[in-house]
DSSP file (Angstrom, degrees, kcal/mol; ACC not computed):
  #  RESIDUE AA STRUCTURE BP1 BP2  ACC     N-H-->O    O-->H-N    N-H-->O    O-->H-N    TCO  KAPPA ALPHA  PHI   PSI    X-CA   Y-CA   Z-CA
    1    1 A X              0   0    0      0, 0.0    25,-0.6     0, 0.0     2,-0.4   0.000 360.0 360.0 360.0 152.2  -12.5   -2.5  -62.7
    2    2 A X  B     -a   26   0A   0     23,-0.2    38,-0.9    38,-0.1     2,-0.4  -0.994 360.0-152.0-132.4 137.3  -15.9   -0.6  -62.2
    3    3 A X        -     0   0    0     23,-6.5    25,-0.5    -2,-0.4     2,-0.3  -0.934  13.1-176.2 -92.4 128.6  -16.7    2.4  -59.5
    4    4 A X        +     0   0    0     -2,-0.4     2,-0.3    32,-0.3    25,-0.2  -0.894  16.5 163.8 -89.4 143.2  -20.2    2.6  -58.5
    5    5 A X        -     0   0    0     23,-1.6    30,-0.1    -2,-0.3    25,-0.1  -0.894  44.1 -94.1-161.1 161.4  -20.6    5.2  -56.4
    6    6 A X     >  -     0   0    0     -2,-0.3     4,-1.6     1,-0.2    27,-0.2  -0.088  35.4-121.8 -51.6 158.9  -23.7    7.6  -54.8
    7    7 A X  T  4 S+     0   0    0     25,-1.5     4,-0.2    23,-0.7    -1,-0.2   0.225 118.9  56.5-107.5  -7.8  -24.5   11.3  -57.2
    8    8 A X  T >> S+     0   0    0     24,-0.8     3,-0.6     2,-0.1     4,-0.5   0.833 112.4  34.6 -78.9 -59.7  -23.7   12.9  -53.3
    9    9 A X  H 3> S+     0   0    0     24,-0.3     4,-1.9     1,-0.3     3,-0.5   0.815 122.9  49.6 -55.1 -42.8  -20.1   11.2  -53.1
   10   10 A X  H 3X S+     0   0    0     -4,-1.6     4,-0.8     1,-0.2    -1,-0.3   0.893 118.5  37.0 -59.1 -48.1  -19.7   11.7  -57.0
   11   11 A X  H <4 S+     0   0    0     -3,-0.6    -2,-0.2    -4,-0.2    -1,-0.2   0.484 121.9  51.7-103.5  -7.6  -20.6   15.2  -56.8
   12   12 A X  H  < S+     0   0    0     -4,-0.5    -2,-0.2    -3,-0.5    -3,-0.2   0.889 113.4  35.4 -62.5 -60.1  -18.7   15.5  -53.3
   13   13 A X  H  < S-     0   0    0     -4,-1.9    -2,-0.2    -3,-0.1    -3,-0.1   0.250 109.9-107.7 -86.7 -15.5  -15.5   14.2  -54.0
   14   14 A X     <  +     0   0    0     -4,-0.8    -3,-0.1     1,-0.3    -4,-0.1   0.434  56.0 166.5 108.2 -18.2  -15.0   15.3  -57.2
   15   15 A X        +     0   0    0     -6,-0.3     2,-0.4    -5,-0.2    -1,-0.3  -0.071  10.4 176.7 -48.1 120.8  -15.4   11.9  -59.0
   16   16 A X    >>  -     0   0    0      1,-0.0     4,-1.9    -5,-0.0     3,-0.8  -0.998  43.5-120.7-134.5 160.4  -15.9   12.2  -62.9
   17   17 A X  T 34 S+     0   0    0     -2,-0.4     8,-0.1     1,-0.2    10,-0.1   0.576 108.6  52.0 -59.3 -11.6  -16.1   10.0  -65.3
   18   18 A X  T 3> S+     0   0    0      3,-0.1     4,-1.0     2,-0.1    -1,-0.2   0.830 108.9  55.1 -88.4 -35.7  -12.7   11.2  -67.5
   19   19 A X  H <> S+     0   0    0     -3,-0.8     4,-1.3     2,-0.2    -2,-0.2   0.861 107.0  49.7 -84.4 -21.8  -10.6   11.0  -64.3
   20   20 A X  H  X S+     0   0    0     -4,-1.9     4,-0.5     1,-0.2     5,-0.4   0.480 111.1  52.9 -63.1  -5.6  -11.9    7.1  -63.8
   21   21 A X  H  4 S+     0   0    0     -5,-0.3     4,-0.2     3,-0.3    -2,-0.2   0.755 103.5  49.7 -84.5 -41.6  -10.9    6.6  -67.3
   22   22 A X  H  < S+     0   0    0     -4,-1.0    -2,-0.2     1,-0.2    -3,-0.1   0.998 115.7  45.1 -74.5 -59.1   -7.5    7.9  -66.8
   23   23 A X  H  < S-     0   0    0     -4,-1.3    -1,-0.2     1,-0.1    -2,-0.2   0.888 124.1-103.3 -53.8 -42.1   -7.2    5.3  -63.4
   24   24 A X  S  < S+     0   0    0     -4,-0.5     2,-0.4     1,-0.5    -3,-0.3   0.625  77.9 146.3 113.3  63.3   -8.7    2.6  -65.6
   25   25 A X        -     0   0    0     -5,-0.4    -1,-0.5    -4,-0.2     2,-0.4  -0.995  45.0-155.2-155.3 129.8  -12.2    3.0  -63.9
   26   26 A X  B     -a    2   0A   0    -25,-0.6   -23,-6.5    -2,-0.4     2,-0.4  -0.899  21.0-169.3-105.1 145.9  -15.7    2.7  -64.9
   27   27 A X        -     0   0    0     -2,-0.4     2,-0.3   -25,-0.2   -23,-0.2  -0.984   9.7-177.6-132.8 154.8  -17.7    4.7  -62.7
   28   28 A X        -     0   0    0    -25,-0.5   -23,-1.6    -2,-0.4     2,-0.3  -0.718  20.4-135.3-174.2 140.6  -21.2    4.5  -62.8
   29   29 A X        -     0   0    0     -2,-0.3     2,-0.3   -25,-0.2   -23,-0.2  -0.987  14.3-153.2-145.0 143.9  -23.6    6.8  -60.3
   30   30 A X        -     0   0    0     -2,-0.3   -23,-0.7     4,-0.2     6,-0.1  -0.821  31.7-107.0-124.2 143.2  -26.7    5.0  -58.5
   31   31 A X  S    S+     0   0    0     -2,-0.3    -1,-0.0   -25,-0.2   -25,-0.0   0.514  88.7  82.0 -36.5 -26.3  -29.8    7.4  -57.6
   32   32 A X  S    S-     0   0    0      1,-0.1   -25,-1.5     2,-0.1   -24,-0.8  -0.132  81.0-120.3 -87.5 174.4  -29.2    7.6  -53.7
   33   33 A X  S    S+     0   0    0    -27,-0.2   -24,-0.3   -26,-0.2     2,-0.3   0.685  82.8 100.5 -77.3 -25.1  -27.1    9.6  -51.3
   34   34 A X  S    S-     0   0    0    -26,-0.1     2,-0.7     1,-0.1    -4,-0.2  -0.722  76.4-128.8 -93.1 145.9  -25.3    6.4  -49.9
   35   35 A X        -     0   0    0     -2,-0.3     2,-1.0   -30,-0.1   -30,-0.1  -0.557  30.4-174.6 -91.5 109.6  -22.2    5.9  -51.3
   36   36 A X        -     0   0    0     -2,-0.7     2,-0.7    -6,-0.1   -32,-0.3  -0.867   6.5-158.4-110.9 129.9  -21.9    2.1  -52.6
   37   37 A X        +     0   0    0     -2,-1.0     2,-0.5   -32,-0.1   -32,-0.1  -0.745  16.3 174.7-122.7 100.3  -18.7    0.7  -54.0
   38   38 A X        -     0   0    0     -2,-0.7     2,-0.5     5,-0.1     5,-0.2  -0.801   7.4-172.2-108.5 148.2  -18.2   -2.0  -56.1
   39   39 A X  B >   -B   42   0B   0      3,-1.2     2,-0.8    -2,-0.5     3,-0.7  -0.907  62.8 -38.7-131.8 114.3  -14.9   -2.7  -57.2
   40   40 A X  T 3  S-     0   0    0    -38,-0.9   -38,-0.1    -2,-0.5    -2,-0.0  -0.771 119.5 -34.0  84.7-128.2  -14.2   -5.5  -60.1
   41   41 A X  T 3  S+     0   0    0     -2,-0.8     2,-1.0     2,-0.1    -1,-0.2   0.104 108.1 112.1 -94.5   3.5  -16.9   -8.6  -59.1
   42   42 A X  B <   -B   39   0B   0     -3,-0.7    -3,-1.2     1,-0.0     2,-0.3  -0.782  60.1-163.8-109.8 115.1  -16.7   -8.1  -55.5
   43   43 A X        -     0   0    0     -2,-1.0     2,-0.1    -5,-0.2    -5,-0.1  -0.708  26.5 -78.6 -85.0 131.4  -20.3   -6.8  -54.9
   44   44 A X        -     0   0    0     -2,-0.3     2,-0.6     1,-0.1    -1,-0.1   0.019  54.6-158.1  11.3  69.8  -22.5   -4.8  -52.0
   45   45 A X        -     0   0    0     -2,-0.1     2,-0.7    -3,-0.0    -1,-0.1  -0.717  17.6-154.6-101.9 141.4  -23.2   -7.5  -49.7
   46   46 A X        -     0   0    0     -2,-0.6     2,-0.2     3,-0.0    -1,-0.0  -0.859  19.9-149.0 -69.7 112.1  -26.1   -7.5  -47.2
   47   47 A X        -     0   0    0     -2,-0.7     2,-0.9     1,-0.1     3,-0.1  -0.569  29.1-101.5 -89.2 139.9  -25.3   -9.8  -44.0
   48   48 A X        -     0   0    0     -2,-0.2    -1,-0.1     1,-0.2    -2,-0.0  -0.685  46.7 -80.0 -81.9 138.1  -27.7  -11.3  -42.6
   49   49 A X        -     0   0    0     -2,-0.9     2,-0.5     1,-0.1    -1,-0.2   0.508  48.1-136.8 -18.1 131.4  -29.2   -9.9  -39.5
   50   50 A X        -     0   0    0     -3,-0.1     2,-0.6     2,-0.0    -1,-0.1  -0.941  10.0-145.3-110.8 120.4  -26.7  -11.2  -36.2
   51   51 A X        -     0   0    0     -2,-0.5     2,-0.5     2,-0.0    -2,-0.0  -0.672  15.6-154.1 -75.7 124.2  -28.8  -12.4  -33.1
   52   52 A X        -     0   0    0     -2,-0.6     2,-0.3     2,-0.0    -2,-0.0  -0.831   8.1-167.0 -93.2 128.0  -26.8  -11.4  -29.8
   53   53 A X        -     0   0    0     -2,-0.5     2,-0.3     2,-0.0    -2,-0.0  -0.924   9.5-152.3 -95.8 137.6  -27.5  -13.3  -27.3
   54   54 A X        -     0   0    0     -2,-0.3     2,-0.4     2,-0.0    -2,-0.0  -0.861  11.2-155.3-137.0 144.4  -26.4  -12.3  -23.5
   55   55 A X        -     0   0    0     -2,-0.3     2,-0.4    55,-0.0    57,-0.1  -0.969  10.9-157.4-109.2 124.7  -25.7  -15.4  -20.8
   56   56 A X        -     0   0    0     -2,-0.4    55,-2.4    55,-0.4     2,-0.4  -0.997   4.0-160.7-127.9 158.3  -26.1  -14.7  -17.0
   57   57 A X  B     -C  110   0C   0     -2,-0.4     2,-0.8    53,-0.2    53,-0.2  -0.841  21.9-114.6-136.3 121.1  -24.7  -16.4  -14.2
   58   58 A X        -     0   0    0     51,-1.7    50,-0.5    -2,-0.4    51,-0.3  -0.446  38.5-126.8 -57.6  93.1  -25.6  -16.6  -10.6
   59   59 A X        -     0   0    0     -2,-0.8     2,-1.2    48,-0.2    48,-0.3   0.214  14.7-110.9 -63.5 176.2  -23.1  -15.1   -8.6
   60   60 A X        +     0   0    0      1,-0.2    -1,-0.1    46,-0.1    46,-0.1  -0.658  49.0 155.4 -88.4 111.9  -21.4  -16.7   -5.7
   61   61 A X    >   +     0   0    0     -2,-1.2     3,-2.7    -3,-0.1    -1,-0.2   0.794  36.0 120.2-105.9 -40.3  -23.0  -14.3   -2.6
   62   62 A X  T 3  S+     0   0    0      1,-0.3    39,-0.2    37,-0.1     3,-0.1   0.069  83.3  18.8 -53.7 121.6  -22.3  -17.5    0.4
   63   63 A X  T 3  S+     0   0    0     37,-2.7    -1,-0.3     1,-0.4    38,-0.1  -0.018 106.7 111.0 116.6 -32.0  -20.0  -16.0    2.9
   64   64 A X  S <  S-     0   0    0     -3,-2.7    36,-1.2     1,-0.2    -1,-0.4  -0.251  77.1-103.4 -85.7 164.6  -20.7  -12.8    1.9
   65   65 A X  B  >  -D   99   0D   0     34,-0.2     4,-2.2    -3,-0.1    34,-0.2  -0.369  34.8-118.2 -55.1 153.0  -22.8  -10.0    4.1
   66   66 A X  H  > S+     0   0    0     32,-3.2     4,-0.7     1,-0.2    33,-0.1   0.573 113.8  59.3 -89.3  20.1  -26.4   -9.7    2.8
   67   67 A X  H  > S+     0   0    0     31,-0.2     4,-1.4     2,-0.1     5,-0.3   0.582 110.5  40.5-101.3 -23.7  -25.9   -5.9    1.9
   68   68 A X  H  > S+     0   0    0      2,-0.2     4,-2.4     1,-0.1    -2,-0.1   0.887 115.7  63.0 -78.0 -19.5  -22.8   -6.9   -0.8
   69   69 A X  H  X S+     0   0    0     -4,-2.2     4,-1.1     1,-0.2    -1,-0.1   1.000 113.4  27.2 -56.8 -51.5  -25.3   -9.9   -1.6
   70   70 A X  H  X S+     0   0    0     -4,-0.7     4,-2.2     1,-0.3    -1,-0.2   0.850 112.0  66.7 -87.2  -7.5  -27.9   -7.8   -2.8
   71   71 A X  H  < S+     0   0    0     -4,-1.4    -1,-0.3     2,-0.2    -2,-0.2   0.984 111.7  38.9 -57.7 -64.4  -25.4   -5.2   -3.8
   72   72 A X  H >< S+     0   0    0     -4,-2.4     3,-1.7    -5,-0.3     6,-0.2   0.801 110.2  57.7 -70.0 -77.6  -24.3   -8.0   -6.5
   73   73 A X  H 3< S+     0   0    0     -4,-1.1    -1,-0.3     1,-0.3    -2,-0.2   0.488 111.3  51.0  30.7 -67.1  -28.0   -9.2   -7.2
   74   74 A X  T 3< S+     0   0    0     -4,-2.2    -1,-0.3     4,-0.1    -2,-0.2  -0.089  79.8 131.0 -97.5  35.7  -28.5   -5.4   -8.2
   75   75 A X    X>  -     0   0    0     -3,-1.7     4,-3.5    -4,-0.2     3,-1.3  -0.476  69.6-118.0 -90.7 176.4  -26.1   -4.9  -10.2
   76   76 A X  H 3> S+     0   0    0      1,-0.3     4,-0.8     2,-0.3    -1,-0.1   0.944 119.0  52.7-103.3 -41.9  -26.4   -3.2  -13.7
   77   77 A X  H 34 S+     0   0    0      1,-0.2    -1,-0.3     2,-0.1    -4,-0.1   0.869 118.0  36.6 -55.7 -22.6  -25.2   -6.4  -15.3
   78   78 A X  H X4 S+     0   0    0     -3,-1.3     3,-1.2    -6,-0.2    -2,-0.3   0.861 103.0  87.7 -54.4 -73.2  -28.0   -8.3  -13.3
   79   79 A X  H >< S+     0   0    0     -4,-3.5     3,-1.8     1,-0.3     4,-0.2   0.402  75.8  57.5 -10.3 -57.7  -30.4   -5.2  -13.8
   80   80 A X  T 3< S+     0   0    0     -4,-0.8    -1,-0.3     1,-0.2    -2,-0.1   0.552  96.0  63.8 -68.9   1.7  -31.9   -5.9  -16.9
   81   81 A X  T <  S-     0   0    0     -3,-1.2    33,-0.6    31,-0.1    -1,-0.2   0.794  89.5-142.0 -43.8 -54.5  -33.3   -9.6  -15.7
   82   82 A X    <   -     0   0    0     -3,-1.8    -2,-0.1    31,-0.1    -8,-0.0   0.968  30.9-160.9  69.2  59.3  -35.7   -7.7  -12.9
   83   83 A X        -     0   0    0     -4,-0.2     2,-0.6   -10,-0.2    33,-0.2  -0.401  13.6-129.3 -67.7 167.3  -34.7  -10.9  -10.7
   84   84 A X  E     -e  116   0E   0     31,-2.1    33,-2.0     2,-0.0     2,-0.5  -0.889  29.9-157.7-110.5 104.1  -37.1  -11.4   -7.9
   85   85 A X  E     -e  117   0E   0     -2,-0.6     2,-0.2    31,-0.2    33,-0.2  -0.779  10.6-161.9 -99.2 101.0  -35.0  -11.7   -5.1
   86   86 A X  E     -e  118   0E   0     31,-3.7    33,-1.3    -2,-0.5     2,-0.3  -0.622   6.3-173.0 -99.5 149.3  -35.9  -13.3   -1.9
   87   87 A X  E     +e  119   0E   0     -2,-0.2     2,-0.3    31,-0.2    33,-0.2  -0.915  11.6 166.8-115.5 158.6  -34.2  -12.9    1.2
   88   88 A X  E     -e  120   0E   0     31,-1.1    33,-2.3    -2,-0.3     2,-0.2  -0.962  34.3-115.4-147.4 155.5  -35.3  -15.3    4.5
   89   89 A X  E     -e  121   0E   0     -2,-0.3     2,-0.4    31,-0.2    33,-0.2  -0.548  22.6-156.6 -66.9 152.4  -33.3  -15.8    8.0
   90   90 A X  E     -e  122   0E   0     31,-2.9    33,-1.3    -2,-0.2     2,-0.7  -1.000  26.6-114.7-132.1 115.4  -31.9  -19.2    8.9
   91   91 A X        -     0   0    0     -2,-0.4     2,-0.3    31,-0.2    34,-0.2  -0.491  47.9-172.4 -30.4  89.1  -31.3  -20.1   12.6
   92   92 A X        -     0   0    0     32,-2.9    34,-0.1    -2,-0.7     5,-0.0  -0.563  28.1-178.8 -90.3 157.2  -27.2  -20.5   12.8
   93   93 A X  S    S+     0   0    0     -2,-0.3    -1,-0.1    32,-0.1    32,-0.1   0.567  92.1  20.5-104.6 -34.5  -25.0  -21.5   15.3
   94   94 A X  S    S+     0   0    0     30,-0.1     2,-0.8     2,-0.1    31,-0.1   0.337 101.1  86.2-130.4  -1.7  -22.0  -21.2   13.9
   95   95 A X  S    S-     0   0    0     29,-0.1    29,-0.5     1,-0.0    -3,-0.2  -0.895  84.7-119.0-111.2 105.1  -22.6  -18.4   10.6
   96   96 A X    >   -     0   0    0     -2,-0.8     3,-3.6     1,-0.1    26,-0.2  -0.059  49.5 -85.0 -45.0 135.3  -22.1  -15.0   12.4
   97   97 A X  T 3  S+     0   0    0      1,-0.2    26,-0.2    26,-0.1    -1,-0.1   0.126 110.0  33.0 -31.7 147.9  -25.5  -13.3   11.8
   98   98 A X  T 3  S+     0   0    0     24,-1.8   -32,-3.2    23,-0.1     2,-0.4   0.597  89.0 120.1  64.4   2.0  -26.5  -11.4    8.8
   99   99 A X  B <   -D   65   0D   0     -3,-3.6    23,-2.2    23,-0.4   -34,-0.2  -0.923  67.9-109.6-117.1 153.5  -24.3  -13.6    6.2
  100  100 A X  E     +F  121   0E   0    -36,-1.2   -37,-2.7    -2,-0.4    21,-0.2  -0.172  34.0 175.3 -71.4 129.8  -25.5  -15.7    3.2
  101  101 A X  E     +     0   0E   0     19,-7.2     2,-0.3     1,-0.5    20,-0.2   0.560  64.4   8.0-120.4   2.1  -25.2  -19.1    4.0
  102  102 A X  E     -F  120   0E   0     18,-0.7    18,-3.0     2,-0.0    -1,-0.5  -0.894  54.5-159.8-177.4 161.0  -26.8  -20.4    0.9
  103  103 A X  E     -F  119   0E   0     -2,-0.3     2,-0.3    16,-0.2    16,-0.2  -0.761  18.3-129.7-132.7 161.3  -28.2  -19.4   -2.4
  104  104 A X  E    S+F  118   0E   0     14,-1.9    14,-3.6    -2,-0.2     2,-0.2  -0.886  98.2  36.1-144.7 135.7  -30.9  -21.2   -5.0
  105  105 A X  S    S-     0   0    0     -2,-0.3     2,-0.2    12,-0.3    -1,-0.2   0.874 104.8-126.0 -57.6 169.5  -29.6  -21.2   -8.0
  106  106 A X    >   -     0   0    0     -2,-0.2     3,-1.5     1,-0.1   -48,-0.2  -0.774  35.7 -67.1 -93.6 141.3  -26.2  -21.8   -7.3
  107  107 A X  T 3  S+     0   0    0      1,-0.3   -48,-0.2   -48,-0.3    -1,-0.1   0.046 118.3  17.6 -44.5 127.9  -23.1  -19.9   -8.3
  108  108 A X  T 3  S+     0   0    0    -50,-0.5    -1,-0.3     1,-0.2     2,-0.2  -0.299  90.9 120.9  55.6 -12.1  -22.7  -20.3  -12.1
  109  109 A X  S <  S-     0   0    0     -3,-1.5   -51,-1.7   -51,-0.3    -1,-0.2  -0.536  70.5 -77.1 -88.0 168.6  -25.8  -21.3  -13.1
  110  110 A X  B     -C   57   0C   0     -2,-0.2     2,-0.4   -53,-0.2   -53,-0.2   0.082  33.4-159.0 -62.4 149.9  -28.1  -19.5  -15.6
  111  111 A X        -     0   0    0    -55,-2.4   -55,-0.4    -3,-0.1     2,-0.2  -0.956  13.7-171.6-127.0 127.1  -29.8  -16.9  -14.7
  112  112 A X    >   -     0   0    0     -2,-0.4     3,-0.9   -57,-0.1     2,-0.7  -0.613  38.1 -69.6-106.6-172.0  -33.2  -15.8  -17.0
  113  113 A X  T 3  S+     0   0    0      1,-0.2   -31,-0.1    -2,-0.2   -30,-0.1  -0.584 113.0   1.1 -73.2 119.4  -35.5  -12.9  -17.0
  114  114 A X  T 3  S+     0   0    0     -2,-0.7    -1,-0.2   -33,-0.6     2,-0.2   0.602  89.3 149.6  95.3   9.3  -37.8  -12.4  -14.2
  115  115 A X    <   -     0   0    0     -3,-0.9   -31,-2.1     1,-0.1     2,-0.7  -0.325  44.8-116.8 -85.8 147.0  -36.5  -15.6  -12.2
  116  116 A X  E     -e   84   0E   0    -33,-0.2     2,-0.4    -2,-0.2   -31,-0.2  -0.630  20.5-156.6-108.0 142.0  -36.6  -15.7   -8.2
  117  117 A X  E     -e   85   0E   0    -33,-2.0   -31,-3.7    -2,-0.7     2,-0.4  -0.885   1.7-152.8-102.8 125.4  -33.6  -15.9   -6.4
  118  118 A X  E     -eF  86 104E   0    -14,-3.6   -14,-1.9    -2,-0.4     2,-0.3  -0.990  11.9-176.3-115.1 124.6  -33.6  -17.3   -2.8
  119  119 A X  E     -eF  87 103E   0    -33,-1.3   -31,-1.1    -2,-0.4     2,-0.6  -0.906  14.5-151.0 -90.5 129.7  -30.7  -16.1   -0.2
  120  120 A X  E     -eF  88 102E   0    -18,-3.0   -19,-7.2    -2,-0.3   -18,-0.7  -0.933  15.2-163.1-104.4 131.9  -30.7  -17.7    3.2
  121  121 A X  E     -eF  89 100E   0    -33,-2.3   -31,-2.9    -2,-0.6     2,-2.2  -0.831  18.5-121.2 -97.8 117.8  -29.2  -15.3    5.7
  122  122 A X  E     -e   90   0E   0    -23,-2.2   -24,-1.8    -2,-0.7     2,-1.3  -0.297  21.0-172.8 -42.5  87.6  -28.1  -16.3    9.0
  123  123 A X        -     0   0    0     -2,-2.2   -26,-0.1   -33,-1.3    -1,-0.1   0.178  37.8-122.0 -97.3  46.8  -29.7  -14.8   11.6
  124  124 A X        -     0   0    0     -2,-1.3   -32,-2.9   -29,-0.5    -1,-0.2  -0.348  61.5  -6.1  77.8-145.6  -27.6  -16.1   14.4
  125  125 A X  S    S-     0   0    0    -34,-0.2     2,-0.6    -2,-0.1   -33,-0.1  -0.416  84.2-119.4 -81.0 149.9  -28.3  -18.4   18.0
  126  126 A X    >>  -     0   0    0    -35,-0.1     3,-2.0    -2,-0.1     4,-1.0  -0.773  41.1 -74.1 -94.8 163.6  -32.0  -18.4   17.8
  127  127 A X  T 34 S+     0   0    0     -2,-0.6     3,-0.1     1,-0.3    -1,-0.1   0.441 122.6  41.3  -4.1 -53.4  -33.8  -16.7   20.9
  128  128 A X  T 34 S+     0   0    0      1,-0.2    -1,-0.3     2,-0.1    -2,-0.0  -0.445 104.2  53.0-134.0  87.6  -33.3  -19.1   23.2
  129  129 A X  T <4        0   0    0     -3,-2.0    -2,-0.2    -2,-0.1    -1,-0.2   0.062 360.0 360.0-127.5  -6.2  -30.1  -20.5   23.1
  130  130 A X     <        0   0    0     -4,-1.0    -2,-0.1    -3,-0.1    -3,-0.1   0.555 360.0 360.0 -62.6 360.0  -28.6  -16.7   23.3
């Protein structure tokens, strides 16, 4: 088996080359500071770069009041999107004032950056049927 390992870790730890003989150890010291360790064949590997990707989902606001609607809309899992979020009143009859009675997109679908959001709010009996 062969130790590589960095001239700071070697000179850290104590590492010399008569006590990696004694273990059965080649040890070896590579110009840097970072400690690299290969042991046998099994080499240093570089991975290649991992793209993270993040999915967001329209939540379900209908039913809800329109201050926990936008409450969820502006939340820090939403945040980073910067949705543009519209709100409009809808003439109800039967949907007490001031709750979402429908949303575009609809609850679960994808949500991107910078995408408008429409809430319709009840806003009760209109005017004159009160």
């Amino acid at each position: 088996m062969h130790l590589l390992v960095g001239r700071q870790l070697a000179l850290n730890q104590g590492i010399s080359r008569q006590r990696s003989l004694q273990l059965g150890l080649g040890v070896s010291l590579i110009q840097d500071t970072i400690p690299a360790v290969l042991v046998g064949q099994a080499a240093a590997r570089r991975e290649a770069p991992v793209t993270i990707t993040s999915t967001f989902v329209m939540p379900d606001v209908v039913g809800q009041p329109r201050k926990e609607a936008s409450d969820a809309l502006k939340s820090d899992a939403l945040k980073p999107l910067k949705l543009d979020v519209a709100f409009f009143d809808v003439p109800s009859r039967i949907i007490p004032k001031g709750t979402v009675i429908g949303q575009v997109p609809t609850a679960g679908e994808s949500l991107e950056e910078n995408q408008r959001v429409e809430i319709a709010i009840s806003g009760g009996l209109p005017e004159g049927l009160k």
